[in-house]
mmJSON file of the N, C-alpha and C atoms, coordinates in Angstrom:
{"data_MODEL":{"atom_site":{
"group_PDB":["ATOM","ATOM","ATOM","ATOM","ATOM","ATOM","ATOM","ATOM","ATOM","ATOM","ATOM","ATOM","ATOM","ATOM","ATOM","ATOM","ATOM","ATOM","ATOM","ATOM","ATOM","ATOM","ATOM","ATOM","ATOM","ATOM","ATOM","ATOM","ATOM","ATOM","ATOM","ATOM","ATOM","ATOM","ATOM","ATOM","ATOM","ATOM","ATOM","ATOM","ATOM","ATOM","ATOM","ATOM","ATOM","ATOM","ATOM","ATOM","ATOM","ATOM","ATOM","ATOM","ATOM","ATOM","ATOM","ATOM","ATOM","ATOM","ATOM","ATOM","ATOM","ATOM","ATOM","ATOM","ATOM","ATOM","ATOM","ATOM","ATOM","ATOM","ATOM","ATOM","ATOM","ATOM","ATOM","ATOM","ATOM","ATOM","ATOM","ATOM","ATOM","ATOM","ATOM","ATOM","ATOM","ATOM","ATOM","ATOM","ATOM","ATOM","ATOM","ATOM","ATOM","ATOM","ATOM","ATOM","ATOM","ATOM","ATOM","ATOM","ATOM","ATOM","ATOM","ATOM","ATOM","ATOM","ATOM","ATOM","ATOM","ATOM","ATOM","ATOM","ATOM","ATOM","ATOM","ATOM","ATOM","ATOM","ATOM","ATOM","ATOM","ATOM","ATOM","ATOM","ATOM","ATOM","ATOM","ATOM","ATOM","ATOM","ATOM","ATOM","ATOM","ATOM","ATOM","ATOM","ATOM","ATOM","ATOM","ATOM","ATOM","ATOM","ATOM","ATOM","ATOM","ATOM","ATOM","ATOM","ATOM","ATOM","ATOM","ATOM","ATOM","ATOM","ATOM","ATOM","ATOM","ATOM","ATOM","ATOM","ATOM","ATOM","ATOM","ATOM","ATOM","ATOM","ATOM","ATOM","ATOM","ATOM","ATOM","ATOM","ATOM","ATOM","ATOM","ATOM","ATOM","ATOM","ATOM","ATOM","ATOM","ATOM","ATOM","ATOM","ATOM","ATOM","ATOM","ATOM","ATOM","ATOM","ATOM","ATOM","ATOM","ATOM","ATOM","ATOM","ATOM","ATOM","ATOM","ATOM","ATOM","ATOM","ATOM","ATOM","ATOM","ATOM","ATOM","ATOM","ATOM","ATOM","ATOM","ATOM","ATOM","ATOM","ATOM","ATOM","ATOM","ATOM","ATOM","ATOM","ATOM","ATOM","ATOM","ATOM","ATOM","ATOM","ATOM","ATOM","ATOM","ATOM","ATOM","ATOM","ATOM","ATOM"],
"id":[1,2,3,4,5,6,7,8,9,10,11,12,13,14,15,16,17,18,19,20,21,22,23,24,25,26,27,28,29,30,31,32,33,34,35,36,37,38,39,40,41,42,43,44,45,46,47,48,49,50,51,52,53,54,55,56,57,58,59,60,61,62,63,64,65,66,67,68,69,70,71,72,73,74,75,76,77,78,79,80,81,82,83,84,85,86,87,88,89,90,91,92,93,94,95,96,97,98,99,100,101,102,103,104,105,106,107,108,109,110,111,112,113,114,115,116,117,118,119,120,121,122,123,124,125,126,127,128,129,130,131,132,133,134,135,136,137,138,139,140,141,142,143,144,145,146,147,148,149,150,151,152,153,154,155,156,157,158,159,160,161,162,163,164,165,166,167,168,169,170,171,172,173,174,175,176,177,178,179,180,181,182,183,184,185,186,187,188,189,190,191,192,193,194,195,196,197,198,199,200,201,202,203,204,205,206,207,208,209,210,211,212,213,214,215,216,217,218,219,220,221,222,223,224,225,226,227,228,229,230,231,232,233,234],
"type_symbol":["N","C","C","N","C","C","N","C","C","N","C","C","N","C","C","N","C","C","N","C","C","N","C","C","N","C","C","N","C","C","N","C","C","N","C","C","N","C","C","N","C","C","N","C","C","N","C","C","N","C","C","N","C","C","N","C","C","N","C","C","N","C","C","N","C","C","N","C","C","N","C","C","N","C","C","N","C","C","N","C","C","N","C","C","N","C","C","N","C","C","N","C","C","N","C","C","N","C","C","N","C","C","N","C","C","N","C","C","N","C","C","N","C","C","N","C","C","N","C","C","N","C","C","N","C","C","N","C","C","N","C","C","N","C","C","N","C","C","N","C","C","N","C","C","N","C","C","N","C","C","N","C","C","N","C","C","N","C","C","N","C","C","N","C","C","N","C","C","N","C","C","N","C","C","N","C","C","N","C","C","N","C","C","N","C","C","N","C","C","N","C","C","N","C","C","N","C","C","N","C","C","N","C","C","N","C","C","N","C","C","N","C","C","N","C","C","N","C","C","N","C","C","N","C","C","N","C","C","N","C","C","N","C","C"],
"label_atom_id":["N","CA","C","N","CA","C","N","CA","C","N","CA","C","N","CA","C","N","CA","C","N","CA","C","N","CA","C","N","CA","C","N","CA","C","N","CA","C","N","CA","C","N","CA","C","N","CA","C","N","CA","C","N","CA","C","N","CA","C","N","CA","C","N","CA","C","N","CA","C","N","CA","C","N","CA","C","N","CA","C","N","CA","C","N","CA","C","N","CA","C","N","CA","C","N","CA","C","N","CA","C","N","CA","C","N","CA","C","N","CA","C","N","CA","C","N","CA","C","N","CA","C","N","CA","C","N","CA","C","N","CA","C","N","CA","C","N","CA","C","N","CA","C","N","CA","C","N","CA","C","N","CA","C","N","CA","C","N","CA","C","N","CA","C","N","CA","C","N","CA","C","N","CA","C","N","CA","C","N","CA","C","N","CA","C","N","CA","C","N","CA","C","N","CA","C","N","CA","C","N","CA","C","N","CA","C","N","CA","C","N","CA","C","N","CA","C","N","CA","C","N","CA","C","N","CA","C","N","CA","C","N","CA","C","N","CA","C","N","CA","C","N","CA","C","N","CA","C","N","CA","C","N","CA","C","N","CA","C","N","CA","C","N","CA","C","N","CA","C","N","CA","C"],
"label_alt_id":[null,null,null,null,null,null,null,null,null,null,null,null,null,null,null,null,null,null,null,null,null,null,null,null,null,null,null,null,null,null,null,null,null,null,null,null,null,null,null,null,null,null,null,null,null,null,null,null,null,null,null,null,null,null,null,null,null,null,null,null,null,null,null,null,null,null,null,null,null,null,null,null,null,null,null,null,null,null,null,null,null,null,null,null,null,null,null,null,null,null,null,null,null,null,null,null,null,null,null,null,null,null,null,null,null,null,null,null,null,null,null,null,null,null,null,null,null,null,null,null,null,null,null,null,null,null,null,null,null,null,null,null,null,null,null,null,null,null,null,null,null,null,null,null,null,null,null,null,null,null,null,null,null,null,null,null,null,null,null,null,null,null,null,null,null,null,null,null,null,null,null,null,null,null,null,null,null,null,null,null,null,null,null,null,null,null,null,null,null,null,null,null,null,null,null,null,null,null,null,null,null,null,null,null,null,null,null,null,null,null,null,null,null,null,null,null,null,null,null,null,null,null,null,null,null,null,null,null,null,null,null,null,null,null],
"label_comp_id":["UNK","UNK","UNK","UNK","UNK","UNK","UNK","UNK","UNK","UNK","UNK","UNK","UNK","UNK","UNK","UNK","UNK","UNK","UNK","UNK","UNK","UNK","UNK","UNK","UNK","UNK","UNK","UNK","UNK","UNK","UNK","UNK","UNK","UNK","UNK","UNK","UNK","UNK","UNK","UNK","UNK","UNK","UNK","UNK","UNK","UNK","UNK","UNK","UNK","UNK","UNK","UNK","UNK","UNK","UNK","UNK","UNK","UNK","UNK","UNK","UNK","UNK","UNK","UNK","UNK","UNK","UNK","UNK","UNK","UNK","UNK","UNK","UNK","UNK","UNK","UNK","UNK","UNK","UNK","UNK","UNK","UNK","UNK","UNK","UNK","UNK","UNK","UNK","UNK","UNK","UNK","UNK","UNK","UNK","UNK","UNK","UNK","UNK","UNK","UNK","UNK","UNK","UNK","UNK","UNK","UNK","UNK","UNK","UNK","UNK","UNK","UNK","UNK","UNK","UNK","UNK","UNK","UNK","UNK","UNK","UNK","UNK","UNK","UNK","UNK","UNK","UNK","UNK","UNK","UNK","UNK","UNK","UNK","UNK","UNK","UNK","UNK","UNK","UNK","UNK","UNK","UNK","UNK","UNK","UNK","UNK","UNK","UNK","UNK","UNK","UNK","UNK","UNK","UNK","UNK","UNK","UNK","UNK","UNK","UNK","UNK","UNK","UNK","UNK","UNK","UNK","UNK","UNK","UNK","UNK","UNK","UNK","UNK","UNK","UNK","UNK","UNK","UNK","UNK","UNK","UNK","UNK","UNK","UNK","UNK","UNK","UNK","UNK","UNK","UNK","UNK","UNK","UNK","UNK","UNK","UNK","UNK","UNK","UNK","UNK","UNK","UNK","UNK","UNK","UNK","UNK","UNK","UNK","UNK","UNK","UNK","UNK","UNK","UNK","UNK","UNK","UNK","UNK","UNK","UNK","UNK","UNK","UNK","UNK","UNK","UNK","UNK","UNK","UNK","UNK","UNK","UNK","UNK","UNK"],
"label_asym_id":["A","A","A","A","A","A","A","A","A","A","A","A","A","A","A","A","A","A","A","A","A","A","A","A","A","A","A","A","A","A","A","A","A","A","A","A","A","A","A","A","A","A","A","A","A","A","A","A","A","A","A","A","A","A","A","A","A","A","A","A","A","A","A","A","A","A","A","A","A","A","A","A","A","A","A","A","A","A","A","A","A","A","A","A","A","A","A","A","A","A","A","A","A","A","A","A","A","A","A","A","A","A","A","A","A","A","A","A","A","A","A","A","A","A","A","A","A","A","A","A","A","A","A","A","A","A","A","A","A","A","A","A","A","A","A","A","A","A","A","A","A","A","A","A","A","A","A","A","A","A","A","A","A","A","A","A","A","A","A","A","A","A","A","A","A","A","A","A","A","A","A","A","A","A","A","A","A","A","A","A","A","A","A","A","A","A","A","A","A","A","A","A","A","A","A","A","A","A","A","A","A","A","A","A","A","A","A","A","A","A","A","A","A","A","A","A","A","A","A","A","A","A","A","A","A","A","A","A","A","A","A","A","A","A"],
"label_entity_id":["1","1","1","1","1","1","1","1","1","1","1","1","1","1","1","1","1","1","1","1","1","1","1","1","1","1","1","1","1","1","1","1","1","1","1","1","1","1","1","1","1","1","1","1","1","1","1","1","1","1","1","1","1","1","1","1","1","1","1","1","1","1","1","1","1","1","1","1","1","1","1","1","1","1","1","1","1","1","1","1","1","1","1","1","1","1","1","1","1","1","1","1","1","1","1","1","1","1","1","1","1","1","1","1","1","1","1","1","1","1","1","1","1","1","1","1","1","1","1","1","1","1","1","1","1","1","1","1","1","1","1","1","1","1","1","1","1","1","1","1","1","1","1","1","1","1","1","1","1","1","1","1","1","1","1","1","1","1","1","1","1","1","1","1","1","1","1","1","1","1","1","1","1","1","1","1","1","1","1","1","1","1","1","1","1","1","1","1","1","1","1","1","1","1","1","1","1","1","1","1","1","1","1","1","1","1","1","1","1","1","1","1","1","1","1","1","1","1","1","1","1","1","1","1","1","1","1","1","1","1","1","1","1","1"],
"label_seq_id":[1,1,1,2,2,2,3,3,3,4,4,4,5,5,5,6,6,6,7,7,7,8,8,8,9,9,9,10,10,10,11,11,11,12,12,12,13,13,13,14,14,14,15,15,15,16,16,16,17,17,17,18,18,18,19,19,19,20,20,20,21,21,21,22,22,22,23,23,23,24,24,24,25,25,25,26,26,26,27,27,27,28,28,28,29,29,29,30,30,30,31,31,31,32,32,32,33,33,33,34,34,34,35,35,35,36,36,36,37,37,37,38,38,38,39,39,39,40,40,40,41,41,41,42,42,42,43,43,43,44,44,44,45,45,45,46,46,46,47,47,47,48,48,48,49,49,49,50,50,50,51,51,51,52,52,52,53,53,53,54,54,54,55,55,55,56,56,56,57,57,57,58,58,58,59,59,59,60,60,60,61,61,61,62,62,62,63,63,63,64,64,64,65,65,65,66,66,66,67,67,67,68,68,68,69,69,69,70,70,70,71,71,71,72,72,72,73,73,73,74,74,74,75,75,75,76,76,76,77,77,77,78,78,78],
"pdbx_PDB_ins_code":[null,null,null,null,null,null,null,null,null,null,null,null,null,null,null,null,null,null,null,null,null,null,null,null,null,null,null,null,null,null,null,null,null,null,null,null,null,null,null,null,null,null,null,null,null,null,null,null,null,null,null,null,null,null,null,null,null,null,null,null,null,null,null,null,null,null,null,null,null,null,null,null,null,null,null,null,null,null,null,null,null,null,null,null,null,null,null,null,null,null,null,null,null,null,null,null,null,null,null,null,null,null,null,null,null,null,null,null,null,null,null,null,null,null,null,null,null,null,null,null,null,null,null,null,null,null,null,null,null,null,null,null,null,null,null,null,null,null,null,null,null,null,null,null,null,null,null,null,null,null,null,null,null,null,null,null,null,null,null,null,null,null,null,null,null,null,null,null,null,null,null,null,null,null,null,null,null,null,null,null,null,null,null,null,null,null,null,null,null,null,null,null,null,null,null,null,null,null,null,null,null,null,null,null,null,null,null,null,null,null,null,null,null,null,null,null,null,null,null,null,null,null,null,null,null,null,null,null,null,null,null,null,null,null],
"Cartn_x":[19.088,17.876,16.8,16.065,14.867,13.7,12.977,11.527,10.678,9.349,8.112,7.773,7.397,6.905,5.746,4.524,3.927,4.819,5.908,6.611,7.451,7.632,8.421,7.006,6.024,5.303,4.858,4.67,4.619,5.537,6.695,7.708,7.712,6.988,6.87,6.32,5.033,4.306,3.432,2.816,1.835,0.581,0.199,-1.083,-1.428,-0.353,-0.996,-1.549,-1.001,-1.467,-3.319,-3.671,-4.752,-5.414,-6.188,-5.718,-7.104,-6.918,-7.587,-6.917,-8.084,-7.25,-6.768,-5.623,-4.481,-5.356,-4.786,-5.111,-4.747,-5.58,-4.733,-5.367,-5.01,-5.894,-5.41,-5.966,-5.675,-4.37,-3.41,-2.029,-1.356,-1.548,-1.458,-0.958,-1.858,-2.125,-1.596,-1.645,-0.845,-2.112,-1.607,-2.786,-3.144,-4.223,-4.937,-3.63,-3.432,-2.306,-1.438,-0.553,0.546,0.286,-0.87,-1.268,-1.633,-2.378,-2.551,-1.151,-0.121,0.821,1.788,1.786,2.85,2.068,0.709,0.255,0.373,0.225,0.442,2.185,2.848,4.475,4.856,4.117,3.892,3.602,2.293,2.102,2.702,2.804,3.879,5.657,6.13,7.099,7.002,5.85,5.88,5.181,5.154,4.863,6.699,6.967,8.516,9.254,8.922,9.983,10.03,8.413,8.79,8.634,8.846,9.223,10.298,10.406,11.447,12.026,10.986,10.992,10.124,10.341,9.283,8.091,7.974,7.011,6.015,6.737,5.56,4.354,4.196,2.828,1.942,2.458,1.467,1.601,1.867,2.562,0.909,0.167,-1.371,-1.566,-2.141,-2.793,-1.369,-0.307,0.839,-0.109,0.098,-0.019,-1.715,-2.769,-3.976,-4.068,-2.675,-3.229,-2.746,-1.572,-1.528,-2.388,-3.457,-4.732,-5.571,-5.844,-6.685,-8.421,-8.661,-9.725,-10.922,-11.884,-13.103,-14.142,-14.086,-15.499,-16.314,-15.292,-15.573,-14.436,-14.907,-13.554,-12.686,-11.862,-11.297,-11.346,-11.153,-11.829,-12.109,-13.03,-13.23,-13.619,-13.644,-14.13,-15.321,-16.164,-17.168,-17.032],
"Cartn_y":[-26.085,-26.768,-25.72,-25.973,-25.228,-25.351,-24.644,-24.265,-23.941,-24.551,-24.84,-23.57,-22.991,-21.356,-21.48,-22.07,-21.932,-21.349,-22.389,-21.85,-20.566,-19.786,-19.229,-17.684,-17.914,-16.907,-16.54,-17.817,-17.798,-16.654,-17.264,-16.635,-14.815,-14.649,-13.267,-12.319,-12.928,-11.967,-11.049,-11.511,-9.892,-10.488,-10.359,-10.341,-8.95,-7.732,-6.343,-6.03,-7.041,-6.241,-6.851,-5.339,-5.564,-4.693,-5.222,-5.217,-4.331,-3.163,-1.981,-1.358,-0.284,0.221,1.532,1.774,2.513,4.128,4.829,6.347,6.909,8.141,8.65,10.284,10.955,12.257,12.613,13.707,14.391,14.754,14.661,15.426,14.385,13.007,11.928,11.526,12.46,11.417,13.328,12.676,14.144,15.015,15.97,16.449,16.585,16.646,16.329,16.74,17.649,18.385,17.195,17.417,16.127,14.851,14.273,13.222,13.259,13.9,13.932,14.536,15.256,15.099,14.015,13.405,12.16,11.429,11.093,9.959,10.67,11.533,11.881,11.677,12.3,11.888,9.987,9.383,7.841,7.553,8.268,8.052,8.121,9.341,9.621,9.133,9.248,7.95,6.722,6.282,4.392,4.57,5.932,5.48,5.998,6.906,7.631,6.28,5.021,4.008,3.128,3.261,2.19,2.841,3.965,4.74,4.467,4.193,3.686,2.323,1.408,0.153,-0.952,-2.331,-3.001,-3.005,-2.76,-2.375,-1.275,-0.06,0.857,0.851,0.253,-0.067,-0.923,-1.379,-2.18,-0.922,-0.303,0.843,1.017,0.987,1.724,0.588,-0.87,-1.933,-2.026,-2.217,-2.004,-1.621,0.085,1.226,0.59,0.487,0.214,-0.936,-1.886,-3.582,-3.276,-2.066,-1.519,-0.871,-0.567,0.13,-1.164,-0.581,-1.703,-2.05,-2.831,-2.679,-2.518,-1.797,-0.929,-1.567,-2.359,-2.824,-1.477,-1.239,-0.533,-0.543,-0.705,-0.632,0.772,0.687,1.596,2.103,3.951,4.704,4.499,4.155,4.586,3.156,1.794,0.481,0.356,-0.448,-1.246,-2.068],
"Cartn_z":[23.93,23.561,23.248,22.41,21.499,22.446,22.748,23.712,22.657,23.05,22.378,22.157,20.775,20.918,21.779,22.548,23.284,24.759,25.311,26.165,26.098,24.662,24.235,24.654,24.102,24.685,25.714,26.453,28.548,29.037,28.683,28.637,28.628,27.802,27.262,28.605,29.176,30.067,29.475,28.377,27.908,28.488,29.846,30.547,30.581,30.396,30.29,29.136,27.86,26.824,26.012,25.726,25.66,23.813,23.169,21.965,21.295,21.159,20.817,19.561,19.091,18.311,18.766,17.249,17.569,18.164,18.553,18.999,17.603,16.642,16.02,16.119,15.277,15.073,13.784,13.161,11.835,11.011,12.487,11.951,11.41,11.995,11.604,10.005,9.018,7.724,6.719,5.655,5.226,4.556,4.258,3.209,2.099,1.423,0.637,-0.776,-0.495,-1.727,-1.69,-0.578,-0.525,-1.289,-1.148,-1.512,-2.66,-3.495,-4.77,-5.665,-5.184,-5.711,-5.825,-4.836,-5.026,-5.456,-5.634,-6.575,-8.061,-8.112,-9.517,-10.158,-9.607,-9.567,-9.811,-8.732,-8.875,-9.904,-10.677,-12.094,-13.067,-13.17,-14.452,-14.168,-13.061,-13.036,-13.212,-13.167,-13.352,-15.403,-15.923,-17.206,-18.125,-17.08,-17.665,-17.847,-16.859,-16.336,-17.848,-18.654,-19.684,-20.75,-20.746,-22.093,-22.841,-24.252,-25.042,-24.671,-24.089,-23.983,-24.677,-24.645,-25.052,-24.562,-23.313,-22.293,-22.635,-23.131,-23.32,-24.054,-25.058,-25.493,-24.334,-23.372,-22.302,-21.036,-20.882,-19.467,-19.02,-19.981,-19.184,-18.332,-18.735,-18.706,-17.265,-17.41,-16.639,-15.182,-15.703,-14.176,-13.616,-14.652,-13.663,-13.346,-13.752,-13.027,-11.676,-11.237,-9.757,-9.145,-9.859,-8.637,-8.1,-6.961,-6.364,-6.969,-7.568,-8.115,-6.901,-7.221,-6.219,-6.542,-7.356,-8.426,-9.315,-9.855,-11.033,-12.383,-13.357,-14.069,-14.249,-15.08,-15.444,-16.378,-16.192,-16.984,-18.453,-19.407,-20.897,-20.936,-20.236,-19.847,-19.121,-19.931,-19.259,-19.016],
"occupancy":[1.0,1.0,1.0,1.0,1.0,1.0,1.0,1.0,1.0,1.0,1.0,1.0,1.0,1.0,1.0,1.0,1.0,1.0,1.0,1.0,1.0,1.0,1.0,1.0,1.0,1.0,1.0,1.0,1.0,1.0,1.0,1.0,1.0,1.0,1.0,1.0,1.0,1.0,1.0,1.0,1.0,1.0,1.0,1.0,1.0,1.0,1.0,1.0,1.0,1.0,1.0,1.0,1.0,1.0,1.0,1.0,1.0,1.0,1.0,1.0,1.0,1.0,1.0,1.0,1.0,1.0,1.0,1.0,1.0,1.0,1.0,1.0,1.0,1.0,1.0,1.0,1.0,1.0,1.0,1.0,1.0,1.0,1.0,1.0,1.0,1.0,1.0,1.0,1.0,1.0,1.0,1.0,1.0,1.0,1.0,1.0,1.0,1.0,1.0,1.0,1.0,1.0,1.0,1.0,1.0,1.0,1.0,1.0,1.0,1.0,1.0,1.0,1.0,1.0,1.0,1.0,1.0,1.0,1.0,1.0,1.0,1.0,1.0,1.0,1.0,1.0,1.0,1.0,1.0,1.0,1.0,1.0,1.0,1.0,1.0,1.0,1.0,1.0,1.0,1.0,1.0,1.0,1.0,1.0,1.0,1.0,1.0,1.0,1.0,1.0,1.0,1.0,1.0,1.0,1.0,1.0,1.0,1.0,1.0,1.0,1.0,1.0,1.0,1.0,1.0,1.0,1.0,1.0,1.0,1.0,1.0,1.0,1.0,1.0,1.0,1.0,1.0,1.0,1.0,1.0,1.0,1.0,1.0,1.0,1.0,1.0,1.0,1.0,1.0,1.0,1.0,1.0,1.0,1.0,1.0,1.0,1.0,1.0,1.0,1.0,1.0,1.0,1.0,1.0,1.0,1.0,1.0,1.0,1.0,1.0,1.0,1.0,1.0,1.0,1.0,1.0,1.0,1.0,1.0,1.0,1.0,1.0,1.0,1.0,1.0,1.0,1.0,1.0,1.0,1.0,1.0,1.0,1.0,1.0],
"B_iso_or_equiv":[0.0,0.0,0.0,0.0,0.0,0.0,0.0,0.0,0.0,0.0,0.0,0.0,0.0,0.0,0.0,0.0,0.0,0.0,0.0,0.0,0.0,0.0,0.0,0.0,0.0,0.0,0.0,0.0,0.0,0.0,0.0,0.0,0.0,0.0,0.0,0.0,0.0,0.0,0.0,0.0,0.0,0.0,0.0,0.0,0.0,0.0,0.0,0.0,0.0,0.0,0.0,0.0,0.0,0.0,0.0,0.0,0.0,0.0,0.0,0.0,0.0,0.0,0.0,0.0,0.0,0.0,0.0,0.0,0.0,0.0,0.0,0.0,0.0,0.0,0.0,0.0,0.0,0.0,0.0,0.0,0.0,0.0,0.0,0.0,0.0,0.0,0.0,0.0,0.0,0.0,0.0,0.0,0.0,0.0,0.0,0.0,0.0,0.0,0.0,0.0,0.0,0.0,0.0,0.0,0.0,0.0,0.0,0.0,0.0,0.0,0.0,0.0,0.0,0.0,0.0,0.0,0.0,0.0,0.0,0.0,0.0,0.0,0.0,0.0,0.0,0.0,0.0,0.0,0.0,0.0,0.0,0.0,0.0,0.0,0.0,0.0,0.0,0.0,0.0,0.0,0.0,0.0,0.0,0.0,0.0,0.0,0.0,0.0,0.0,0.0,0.0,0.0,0.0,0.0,0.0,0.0,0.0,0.0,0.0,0.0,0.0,0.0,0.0,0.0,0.0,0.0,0.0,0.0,0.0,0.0,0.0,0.0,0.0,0.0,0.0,0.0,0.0,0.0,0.0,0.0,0.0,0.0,0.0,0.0,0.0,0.0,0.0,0.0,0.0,0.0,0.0,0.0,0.0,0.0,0.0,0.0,0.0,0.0,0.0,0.0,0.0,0.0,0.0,0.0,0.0,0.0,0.0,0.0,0.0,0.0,0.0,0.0,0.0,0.0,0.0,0.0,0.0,0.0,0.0,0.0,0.0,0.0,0.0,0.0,0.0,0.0,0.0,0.0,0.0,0.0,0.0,0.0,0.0,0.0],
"pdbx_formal_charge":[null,null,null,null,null,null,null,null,null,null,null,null,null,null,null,null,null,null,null,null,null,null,null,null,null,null,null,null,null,null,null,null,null,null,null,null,null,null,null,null,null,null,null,null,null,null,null,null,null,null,null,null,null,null,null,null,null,null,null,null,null,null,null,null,null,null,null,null,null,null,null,null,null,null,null,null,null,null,null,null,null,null,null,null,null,null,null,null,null,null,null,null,null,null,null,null,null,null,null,null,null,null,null,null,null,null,null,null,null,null,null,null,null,null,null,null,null,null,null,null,null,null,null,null,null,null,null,null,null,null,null,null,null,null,null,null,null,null,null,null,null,null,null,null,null,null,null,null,null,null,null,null,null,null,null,null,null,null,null,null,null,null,null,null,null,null,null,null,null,null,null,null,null,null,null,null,null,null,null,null,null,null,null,null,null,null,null,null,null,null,null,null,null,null,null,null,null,null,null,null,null,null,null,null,null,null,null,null,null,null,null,null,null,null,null,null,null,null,null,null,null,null,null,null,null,null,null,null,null,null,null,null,null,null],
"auth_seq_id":[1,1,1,2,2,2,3,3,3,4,4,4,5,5,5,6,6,6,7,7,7,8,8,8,9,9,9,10,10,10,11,11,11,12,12,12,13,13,13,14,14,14,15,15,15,16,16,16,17,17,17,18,18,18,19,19,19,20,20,20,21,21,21,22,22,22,23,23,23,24,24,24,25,25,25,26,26,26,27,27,27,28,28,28,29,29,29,30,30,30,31,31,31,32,32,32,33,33,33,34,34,34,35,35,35,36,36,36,37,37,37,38,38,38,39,39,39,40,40,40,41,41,41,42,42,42,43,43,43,44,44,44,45,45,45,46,46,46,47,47,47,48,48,48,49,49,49,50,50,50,51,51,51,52,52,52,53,53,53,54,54,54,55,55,55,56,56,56,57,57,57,58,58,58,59,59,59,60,60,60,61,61,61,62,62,62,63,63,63,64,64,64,65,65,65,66,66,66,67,67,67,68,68,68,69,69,69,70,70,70,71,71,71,72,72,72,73,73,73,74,74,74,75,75,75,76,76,76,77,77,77,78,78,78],
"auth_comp_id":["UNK","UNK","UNK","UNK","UNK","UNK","UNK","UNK","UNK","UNK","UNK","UNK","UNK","UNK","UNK","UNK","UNK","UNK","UNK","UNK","UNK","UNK","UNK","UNK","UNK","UNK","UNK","UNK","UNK","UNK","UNK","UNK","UNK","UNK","UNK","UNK","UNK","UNK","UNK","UNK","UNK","UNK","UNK","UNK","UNK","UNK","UNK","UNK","UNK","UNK","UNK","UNK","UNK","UNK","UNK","UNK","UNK","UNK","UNK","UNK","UNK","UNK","UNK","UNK","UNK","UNK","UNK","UNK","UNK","UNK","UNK","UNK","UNK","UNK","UNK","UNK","UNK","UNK","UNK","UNK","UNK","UNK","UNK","UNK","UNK","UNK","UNK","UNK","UNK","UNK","UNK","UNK","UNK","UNK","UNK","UNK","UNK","UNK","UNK","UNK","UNK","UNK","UNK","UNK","UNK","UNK","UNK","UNK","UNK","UNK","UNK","UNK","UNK","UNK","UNK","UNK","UNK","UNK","UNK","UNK","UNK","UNK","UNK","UNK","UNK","UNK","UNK","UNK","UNK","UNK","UNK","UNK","UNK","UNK","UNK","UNK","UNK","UNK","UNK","UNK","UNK","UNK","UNK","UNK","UNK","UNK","UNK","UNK","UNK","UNK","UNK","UNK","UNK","UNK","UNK","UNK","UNK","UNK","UNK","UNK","UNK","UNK","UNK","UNK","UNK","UNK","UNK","UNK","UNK","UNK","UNK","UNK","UNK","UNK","UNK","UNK","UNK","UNK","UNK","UNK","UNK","UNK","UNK","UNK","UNK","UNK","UNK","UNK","UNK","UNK","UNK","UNK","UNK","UNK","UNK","UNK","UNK","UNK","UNK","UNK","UNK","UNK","UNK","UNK","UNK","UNK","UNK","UNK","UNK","UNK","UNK","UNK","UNK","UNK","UNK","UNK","UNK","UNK","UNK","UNK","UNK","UNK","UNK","UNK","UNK","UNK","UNK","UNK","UNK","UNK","UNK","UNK","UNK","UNK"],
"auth_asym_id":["A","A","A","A","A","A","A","A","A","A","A","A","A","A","A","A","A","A","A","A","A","A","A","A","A","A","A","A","A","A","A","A","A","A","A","A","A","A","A","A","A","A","A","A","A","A","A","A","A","A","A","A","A","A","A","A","A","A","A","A","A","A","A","A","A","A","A","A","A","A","A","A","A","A","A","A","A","A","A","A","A","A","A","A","A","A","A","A","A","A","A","A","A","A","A","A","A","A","A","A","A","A","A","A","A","A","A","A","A","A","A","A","A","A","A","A","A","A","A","A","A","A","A","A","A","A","A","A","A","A","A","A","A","A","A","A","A","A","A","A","A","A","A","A","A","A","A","A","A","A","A","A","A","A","A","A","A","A","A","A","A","A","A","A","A","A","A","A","A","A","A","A","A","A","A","A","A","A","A","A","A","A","A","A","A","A","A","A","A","A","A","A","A","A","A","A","A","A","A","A","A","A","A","A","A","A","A","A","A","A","A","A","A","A","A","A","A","A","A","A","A","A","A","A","A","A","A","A","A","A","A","A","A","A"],
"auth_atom_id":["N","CA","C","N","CA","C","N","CA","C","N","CA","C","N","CA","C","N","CA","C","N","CA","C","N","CA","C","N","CA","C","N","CA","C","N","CA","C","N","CA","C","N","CA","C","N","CA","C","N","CA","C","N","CA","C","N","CA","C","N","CA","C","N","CA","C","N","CA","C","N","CA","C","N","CA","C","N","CA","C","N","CA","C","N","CA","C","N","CA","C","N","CA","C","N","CA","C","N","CA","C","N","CA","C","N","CA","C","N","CA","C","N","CA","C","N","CA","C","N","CA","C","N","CA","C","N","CA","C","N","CA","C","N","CA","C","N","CA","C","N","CA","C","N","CA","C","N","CA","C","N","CA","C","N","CA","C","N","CA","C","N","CA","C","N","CA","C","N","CA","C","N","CA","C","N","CA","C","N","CA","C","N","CA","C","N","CA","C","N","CA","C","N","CA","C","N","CA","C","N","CA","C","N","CA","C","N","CA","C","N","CA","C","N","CA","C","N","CA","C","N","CA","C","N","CA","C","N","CA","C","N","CA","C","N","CA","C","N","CA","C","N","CA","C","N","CA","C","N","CA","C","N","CA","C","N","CA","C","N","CA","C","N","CA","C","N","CA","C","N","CA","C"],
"pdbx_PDB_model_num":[1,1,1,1,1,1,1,1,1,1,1,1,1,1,1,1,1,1,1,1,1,1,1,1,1,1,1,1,1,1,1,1,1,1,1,1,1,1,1,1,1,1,1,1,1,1,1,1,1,1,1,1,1,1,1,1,1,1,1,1,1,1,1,1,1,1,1,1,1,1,1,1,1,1,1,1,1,1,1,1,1,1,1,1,1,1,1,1,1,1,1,1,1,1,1,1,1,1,1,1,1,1,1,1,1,1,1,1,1,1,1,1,1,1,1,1,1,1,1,1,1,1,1,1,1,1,1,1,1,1,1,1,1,1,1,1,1,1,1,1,1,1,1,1,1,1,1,1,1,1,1,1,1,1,1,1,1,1,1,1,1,1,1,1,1,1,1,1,1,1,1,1,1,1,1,1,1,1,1,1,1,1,1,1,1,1,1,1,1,1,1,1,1,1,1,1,1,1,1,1,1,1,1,1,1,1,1,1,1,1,1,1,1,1,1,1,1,1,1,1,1,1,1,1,1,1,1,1,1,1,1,1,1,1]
}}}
């Protein structure tokens, strides 16, 4: 027989847990090099991907409908 997920979390016991954020420090996240290289690699692989396709005349409009828009457009756009 199936138990109510309410009973299903009783069940559990997280009266210790208590909900903060994570601990981190610097070493954590990579560096600045790292990161601007693999986004660049990201780039020019996601335009290599529709080269000599029907796709490539759209590959720009493509790659920046994947940036997160900031509220600004994109570059050479008002």
């Amino acid at each position: 027989m199936y138990d109510s997920f309410i009973d299903q979390l009783n069940g559990l016991d997280l009266s210790g847990l208590s909900i903060r954020p994570a601990p981190f420090n610097e070493t954590d996240f990579p560096c600045e090099d790292a990161i601007e290289q693999t986004l660049a690699a990201v780039w020019s692989d996601l335009f290599a991907m529709f080269s000599d396709t029907a796709l490539e005349a759209d590959a720009e409009d493509i790659a920046w409908g994947m940036v997160p828009q900031v509220g600004s457009a994109r570059p050479g756009q008002r």
